[in-house]
N, C-alpha and C positions, 0 to 999 in steps of 0.2 A: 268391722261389719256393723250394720245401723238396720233393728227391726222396727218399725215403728219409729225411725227419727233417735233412737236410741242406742250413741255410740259405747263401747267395752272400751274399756282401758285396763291391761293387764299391769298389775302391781306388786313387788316385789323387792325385799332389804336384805343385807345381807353384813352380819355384826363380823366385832372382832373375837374370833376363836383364840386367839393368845391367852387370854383370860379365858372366862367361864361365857361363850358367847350365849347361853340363852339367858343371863342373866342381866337383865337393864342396867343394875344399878355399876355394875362394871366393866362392861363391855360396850363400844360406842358402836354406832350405824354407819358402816367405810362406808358401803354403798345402797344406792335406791336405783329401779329400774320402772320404767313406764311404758308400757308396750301398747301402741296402738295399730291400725292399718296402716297412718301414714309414714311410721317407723317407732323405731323405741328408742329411748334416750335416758341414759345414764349419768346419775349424778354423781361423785364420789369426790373425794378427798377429806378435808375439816367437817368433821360432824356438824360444825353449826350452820355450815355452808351448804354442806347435803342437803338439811332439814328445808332451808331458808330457802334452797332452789327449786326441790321437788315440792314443795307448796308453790311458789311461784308459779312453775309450770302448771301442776292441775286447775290452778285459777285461772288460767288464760284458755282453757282447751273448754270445748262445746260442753255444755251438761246431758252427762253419760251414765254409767256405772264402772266404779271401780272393783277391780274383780282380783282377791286375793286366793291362795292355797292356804287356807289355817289361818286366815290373817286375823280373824274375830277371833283367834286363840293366841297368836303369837306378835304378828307383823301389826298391826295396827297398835293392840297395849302396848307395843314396847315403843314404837313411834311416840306416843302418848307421855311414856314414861320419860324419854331419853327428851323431849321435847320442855316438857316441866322442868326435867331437872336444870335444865340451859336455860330456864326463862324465856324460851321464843312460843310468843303464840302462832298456833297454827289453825286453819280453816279447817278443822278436823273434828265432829262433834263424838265425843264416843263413849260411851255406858256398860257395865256390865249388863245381861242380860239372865238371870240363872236357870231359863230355860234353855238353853244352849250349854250341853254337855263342853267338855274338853278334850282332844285326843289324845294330849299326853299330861303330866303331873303340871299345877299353877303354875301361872308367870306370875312370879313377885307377890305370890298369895290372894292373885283373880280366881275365886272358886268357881268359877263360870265364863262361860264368851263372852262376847261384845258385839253388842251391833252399830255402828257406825254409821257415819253421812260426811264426804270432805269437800265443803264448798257445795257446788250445785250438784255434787254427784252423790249417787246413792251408792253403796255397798253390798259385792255378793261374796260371798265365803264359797269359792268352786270345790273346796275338798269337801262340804258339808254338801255340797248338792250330787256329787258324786257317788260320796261314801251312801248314802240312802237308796241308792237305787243299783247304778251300771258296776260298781263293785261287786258290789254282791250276784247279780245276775252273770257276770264275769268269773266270780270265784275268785278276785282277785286283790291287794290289798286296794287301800285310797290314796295312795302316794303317789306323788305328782307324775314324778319319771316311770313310773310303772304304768300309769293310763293314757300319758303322751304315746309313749311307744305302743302302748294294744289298737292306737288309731292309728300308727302309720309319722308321728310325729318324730325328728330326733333330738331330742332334749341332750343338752352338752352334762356331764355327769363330772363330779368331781368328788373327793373325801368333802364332805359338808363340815367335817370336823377339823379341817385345817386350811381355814380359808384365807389365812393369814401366812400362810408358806406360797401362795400365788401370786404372780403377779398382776399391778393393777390391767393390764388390759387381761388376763387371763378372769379374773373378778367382772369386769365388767361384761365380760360376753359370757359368763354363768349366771348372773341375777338376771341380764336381758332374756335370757335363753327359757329363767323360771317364767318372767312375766309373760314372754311370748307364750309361750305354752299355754300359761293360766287362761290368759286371753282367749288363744284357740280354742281350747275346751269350752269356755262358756258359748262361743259363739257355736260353736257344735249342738247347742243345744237351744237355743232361741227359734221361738219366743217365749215359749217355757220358761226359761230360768230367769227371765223377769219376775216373776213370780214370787223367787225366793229374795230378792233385793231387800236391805233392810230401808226404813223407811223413817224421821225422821221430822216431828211436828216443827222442831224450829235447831234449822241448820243453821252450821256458822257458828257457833262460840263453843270456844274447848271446856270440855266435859274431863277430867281426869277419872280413869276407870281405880286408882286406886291411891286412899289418902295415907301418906307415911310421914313420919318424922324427917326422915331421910331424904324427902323430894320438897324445895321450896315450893311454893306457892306459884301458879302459874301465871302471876302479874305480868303483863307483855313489858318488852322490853325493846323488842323492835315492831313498827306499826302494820300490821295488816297492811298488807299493799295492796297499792289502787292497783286498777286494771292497767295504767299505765305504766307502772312501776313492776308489776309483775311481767307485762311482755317485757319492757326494758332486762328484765331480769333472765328469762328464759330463752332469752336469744344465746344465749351464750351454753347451751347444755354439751354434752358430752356424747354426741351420736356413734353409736355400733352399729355395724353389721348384723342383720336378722338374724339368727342360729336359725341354721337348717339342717 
């Protein structure tokens, strides 16, 4: 949906639970999901490949907003982290921000959110826009699968803590299933929830939201891709079936 010239892209990663999956530093990103109108499309396999496609892809696609659940808490820092630590630069700019509470205990010792910009797209955190208002007036938590369903939506449900006992198509039609959803939601709520989009004086060059001994130096190693390198690159994505 486009208010104003301004397309959602629903965004959405999903680590490996064998390990300690909310933990960057050992757990890798199987898969990324990107959901828009014209379909959503999954990346998955080599973590370096994941990173290196689902960037490719949002630089070829219209300048929109990218719309996470928790992702200024979770999904964007760990992108960020898992990204440094491989050396791949990404069109991802992202900051702590300490006015931005956190819903659950630090990522990797971020005492605070993050607001984001990746490429020409801005950033909206849909469980932050949620949680403030239609939860509460609901009586109900702010998690994702709980306010899909009070719309009428059917989000595919699985243990979030053994994602790694699924198969890859079973994995890829659950992250598409989040971004859809995330997607939906915003667009339920436009033009409004442009509002809350983070915003972004000078996009484009990675910002690391947190510095450790333990994460090299984020010196690129492979080059930003031109516009032609990156369709070159996204033509080849990994298309699902919409969860309905």
């Amino acid at each position: 949906m486009q208010v104003g010239g301004t397309p959602i892209y629903g965004f959405d990663i999903e680590t490996d639970t064998s390990r300690d999956g909310l933990d960057p530093r050992v757990a890798a990103i199987v898969a990324i999901a990107v959901s828009a109108r014209a379909g959503d499309v999954v990346f998955d396999g080599d973590e370096s490949d994941v990173l290196a496609r689902a960037d490719a892809h949002l630089a070829t696609l219209e300048p929109g907003v990218i719309a996470t659940w928790n992702g200024a808490g979770f999904d964007l820092p760990f992108v960020a982290y898992r990204a440094a630590r491989l050396r791949i630069r990404l069109g991802l700019d992202i900051s702590a921000d300490p006015t931005l509470s956190l819903r659950g205990a630090p990522l990797m010792g971020i005492e605070s959110g993050c607001r984001a910009a990746w490429y020409a797209h801005g950033h909206l955190d849909a469980y932050r826009l949620y949680r403030a208002d239609t939860a509460r007036v609901l009586g109900i938590g702010a998690r994702l699968k709980v306010l899909a369903r009070a719309v009428g939506l059917t989000p595919i449900e699985v243990n979030a803590a053994r994602i790694h006992e699924l198969s890859a198509r079973d994995v890829a039609a659950y992250v598409a299933s989040d971004a859809q959803c995330t997607r939906l939601l915003v667009e339920r709520r436009l033009p409004s929830a442009l509002l809350a989009v983070d915003r972004f004086p000078r996009p484009n060059h990675l910002c690391s939201p947190v510095a450790r001994a333990d994460v090299p130096a984020p010196t690129p190693v492979r080059p930003r891709p031109t516009p032609e390198h990156a369709r070159k690159v996204a033509e080849d994505p990994t298309p699902v079936t919409k969860a309905r």
